[in-house]
C-alpha positions as CSV (number, residue, x, y, z in Angstrom):
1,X,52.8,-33.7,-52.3
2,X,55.2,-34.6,-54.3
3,X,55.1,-32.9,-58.1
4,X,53.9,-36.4,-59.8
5,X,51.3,-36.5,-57.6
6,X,50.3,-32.2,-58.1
7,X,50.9,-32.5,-61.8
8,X,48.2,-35.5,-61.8
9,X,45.7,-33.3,-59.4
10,X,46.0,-30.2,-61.6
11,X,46.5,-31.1,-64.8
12,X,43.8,-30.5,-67.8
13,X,44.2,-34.4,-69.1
14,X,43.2,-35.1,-65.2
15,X,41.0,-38.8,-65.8
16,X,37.5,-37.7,-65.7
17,X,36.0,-37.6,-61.9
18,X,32.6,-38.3,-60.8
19,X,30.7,-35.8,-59.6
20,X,27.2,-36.5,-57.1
21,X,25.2,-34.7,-55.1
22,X,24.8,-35.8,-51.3
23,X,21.5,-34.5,-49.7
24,X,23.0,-34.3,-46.2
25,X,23.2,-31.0,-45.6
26,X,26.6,-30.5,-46.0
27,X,28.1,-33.1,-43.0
28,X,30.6,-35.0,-45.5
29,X,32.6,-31.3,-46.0
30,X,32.6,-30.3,-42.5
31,X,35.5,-29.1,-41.3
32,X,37.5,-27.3,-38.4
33,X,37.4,-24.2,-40.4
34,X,34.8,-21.7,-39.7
35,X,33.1,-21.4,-43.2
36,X,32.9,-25.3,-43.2
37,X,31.7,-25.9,-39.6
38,X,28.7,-27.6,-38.5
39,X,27.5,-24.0,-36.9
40,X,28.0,-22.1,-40.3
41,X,26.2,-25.1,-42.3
42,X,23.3,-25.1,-40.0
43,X,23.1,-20.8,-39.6
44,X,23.3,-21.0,-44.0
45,X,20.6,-24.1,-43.8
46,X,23.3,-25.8,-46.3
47,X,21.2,-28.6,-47.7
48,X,23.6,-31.0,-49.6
49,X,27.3,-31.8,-50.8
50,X,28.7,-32.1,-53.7
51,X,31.3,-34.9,-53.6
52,X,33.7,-34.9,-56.5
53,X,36.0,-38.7,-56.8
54,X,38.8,-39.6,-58.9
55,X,38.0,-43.3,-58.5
56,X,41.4,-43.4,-56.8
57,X,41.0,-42.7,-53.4
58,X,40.9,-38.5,-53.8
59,X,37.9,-36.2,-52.8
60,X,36.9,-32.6,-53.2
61,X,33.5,-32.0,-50.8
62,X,31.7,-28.5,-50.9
63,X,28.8,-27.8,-48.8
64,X,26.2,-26.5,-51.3
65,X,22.3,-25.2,-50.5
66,X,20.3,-26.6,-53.2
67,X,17.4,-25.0,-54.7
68,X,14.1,-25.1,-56.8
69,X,14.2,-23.2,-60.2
70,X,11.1,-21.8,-60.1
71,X,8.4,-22.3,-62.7
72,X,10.4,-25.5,-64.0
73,X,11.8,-29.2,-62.7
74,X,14.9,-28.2,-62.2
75,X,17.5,-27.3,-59.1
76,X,20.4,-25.7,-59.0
77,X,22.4,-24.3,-56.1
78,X,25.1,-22.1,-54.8
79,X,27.6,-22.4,-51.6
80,X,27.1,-21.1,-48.3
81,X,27.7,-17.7,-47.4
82,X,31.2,-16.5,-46.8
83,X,34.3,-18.5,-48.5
84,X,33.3,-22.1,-48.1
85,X,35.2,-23.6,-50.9
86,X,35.3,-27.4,-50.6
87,X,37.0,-30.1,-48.2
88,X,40.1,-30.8,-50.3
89,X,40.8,-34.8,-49.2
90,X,43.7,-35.1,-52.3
91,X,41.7,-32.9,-54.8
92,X,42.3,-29.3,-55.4
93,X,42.6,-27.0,-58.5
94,X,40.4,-29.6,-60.3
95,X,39.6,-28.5,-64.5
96,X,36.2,-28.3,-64.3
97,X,36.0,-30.4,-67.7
98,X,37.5,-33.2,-66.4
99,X,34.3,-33.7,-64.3
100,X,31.2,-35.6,-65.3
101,X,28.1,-33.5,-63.9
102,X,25.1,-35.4,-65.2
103,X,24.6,-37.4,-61.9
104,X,24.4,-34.1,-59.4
105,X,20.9,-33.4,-61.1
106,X,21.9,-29.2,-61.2
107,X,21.6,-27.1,-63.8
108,X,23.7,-25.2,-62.7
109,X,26.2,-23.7,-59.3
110,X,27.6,-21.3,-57.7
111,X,30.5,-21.5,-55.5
112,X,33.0,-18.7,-53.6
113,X,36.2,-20.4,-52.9
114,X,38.5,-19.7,-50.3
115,X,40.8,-16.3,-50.3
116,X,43.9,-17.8,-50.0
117,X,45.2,-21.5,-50.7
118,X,44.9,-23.8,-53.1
119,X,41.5,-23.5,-55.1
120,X,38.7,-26.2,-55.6
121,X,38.6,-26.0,-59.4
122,X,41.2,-24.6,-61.9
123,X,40.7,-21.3,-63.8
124,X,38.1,-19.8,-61.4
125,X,36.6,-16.0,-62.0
126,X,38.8,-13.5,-60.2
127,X,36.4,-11.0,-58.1
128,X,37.1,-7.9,-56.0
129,X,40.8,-7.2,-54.6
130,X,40.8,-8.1,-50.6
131,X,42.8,-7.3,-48.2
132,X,45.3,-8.6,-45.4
133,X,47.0,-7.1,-42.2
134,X,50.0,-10.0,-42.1
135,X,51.6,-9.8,-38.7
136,X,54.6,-11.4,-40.2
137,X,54.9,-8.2,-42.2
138,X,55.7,-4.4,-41.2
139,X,52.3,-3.1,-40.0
140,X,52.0,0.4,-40.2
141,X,48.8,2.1,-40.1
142,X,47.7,5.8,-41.2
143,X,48.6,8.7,-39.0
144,X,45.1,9.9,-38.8
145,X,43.8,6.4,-38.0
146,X,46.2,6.3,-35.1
147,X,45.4,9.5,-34.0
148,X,41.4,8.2,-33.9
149,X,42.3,5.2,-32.0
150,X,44.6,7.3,-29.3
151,X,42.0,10.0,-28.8
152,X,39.3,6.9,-28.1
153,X,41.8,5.6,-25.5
154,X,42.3,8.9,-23.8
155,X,38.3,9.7,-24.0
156,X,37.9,6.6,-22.1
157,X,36.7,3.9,-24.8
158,X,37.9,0.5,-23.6
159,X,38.1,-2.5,-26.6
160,X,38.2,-6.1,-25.4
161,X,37.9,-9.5,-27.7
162,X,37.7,-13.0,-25.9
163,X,36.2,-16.0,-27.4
164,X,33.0,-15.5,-28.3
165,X,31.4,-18.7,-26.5
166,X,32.9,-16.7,-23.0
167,X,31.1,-13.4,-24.2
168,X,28.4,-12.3,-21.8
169,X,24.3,-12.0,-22.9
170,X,25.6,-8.7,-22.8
171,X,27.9,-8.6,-24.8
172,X,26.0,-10.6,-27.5
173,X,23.1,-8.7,-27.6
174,X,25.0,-5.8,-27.4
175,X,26.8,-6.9,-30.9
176,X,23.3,-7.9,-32.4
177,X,22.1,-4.3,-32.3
178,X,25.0,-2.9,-33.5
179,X,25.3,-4.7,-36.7
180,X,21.4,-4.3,-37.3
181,X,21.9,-0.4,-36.8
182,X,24.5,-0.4,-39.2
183,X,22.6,-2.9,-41.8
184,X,19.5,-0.6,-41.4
185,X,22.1,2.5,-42.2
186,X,23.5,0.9,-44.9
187,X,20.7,0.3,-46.8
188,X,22.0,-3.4,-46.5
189,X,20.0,-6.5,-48.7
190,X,17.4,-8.6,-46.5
191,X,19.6,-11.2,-46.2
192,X,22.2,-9.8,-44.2
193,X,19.2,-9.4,-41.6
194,X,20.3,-12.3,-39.7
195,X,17.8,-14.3,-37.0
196,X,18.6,-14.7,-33.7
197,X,18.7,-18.4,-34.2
198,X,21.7,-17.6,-36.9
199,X,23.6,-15.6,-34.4
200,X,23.0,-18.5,-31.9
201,X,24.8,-20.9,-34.2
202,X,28.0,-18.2,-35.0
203,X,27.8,-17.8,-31.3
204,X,28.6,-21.3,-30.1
205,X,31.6,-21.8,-32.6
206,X,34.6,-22.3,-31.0
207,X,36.7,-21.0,-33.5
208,X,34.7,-17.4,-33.1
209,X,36.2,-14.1,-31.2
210,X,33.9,-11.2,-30.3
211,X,36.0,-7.8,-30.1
212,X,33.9,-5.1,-28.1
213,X,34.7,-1.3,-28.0
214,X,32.7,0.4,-25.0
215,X,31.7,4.2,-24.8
216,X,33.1,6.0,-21.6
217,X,29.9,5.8,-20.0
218,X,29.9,1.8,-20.4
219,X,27.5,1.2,-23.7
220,X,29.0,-0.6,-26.4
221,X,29.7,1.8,-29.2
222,X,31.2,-0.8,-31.6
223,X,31.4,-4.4,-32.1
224,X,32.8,-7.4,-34.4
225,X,33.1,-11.3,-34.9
226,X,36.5,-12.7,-36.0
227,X,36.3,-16.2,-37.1
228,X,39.4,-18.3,-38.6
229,X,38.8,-20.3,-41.4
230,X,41.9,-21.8,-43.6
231,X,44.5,-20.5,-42.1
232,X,43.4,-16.8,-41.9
233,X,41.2,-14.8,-39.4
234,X,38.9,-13.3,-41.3
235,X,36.9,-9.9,-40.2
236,X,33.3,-11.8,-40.8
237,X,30.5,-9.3,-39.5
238,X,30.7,-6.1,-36.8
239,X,28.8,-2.8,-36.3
240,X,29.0,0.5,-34.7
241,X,26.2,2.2,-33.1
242,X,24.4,4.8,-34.5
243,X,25.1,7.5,-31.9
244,X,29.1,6.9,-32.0
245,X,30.1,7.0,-35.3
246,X,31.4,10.4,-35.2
247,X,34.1,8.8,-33.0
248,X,35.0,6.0,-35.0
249,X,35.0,3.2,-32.5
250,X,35.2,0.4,-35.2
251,X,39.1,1.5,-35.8
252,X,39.7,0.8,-32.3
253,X,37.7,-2.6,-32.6
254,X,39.2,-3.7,-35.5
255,X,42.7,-2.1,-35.8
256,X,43.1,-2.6,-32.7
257,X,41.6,-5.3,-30.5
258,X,41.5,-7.8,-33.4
259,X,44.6,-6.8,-35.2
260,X,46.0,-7.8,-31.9
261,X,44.4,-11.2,-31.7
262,X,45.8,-11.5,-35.1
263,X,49.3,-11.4,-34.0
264,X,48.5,-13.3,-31.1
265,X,47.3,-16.5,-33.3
266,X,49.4,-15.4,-35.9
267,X,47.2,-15.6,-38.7
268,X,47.1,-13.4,-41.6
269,X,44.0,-10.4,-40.8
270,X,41.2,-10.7,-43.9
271,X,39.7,-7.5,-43.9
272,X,37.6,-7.5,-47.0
273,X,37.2,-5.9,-50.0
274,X,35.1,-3.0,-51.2
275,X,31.5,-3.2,-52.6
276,X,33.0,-2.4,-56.0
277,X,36.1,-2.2,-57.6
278,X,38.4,1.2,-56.8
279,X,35.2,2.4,-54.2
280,X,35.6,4.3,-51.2
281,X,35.5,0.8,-48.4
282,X,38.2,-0.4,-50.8
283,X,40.9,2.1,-50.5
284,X,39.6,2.4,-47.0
285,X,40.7,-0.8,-46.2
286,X,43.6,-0.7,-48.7
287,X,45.1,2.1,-46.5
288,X,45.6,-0.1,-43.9
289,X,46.7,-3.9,-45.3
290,X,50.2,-5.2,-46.5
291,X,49.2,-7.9,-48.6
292,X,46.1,-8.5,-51.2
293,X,44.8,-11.2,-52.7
294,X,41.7,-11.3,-54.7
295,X,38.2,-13.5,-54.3
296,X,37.8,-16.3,-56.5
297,X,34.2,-18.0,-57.7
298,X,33.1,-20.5,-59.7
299,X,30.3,-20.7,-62.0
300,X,29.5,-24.0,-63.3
301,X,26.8,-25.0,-66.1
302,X,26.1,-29.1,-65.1
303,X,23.4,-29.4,-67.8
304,X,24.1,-26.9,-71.1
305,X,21.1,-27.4,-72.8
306,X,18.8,-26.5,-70.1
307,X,21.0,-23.6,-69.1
308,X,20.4,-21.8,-72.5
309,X,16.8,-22.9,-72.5
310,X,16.3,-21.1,-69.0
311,X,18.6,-18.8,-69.8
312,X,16.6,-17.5,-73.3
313,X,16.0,-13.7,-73.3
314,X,17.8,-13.1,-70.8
315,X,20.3,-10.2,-70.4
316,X,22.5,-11.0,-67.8
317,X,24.8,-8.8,-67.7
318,X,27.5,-11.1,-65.8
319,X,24.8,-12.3,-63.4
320,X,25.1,-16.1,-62.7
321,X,23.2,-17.9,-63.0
322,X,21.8,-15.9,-65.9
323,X,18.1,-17.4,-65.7
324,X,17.7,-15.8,-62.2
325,X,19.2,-12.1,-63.1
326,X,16.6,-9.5,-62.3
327,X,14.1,-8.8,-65.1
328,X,14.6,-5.3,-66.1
């Protein structure tokens, strides 16, 4: 691209695009990226997608799940799980005033962009720090952390991570109980209580790794997915079981078996972020990365007027949309 041609894409006199809302659950942004594929859609139930045109040729497409505002007429919606962003066919980094809402029919939406790359819109809300084991970069982990992981080895505990369409049943089911294990210990919200038929769909992507860490007597002790997505694997879900976590199995799934893919694909390692800023799981994870970056989202009002009708009373507190934070 050259820098006519960004300057035009980017710029905050950008011609006004068109913005309209496609209910066909989320096909026209599909994608060979994980958070875009057909599998993730369908797991999400994605619904619709939001097609943004210059009138020139140029796209932006973002699978979105639309929903009912309760009590009133109205819809809004918010992207898929994970960092989804938008299909960029020519658009990216779009002002989001340059873009006439009032034929999508939403109130409002939500979106979480992608953690590295160009962005969907311009001047997006900067969230929690994540982090990044680049293989292109000096990797050097914690002494203690390697000391973990070498004690695991010499106690017996094997790792492996194949593609997760060559897994066995066994192997599946054996990563399905340890993430619930750990969702039940962490106290974690309903929603990360995923079906069966939702694993089914992450199961048959082919852009999907399942690392496994087994116990000396043959059990799986720890598990996790890996899935790539724009140009990064990215550490998507994973457990440990409840009677190994004194070992610490995970560091030998992650830090090892698919730090090691990581390298092999050579593709930047997203580990995450923390819960909160500066918490415990985000110098955890800072201990071990050599790059950063941090999440991006978008929060978009489409229709003003109705926003601060819905939105009346309400003290939001930073929740978005601020007609759906909890009543206190």
């Amino acid at each position: 691209m050259n820098h006519t041609e960004a300057t035009r894409l980017t710029s905050p006199s950008l011609k006004p695009c068109r913005a309209v809302l496609v209910p066909d659950a989320g096909s026209s942004a599909v994608s060979e990226d994980y958070f875009r594929s057909g599998h993730h859609l369908r797991a999400e139930g994605a619904t619709h997608t939001l097609v943004i045109e210059d009138g020139e040729g140029h796209a932006l497409r973002m699978p979105l799940i639309v929903r009912p505002i309760e009590g009133t007429p109205y819809r809004d919606a918010t992207s898929p799980y994970g960092y989804p962003g938008g299909r960029m066919d020519g658009l990216r980094e779009v002002p989001k005033e340059a873009v006439d809402w009032t034929d999508t029919g939403l109130v409002s939406f939500f979106v979480r962009d992608r953690v590295a790359g160009p962005r969907c819109f311009a001047d997006g809300t900067e969230r929690n720090e994540v982090f990044f084991i680049d293989p292109r970069l000096p990797i050097e982990f914690q002494a203690e952390a390697r000391r973990q992981m070498r004690r695991n080895t010499r106690l017996g505990f094997v790792s492996t991570c194949r593609p997760v369409r060559e897994a066995s049943h066994e192997e599946r089911e054996g990563f399905k109980d340890v993430y619930r294990q750990t969702m039940v210990r962490d106290g974690a919200q309903s929603r990360y209580f995923f079906s069966d038929a939702y694993f089914e769909e992450l199961f048959s992507s082919p852009v999907a790794w399942l690392a496994t860490t087994r116990a000396p007597d043959g059990h799986i002790a720890s598990s996790g997915v890996g899935v790539t997505s724009d140009g990064v694997l990215h550490y998507y879900l994973g457990g440990t079981a409840d009677g190994d976590l004194a070992r610490s199995p995970a560091k030998n799934t992650v830090f090892g078996a698919l730090v090691d893919l990581s390298i092999q694909l050579g593709l930047p390692f997203h580990l995450g972020g923390g819960v909160r800023p500066g918490d415990g799981l985000e110098q955890f994870k800072r201990s071990f990365a050599n790059a950063s970056s941090h999440l991006h989202t978008h929060e978009i009002i489409c229709e003003p007027s109705v926003y601060a009708s819905l939105s009346e009373g309400r003290c939001a507190g930073g929740y978005f949309p601020a007609y759906r934070a909890p009543r206190s």
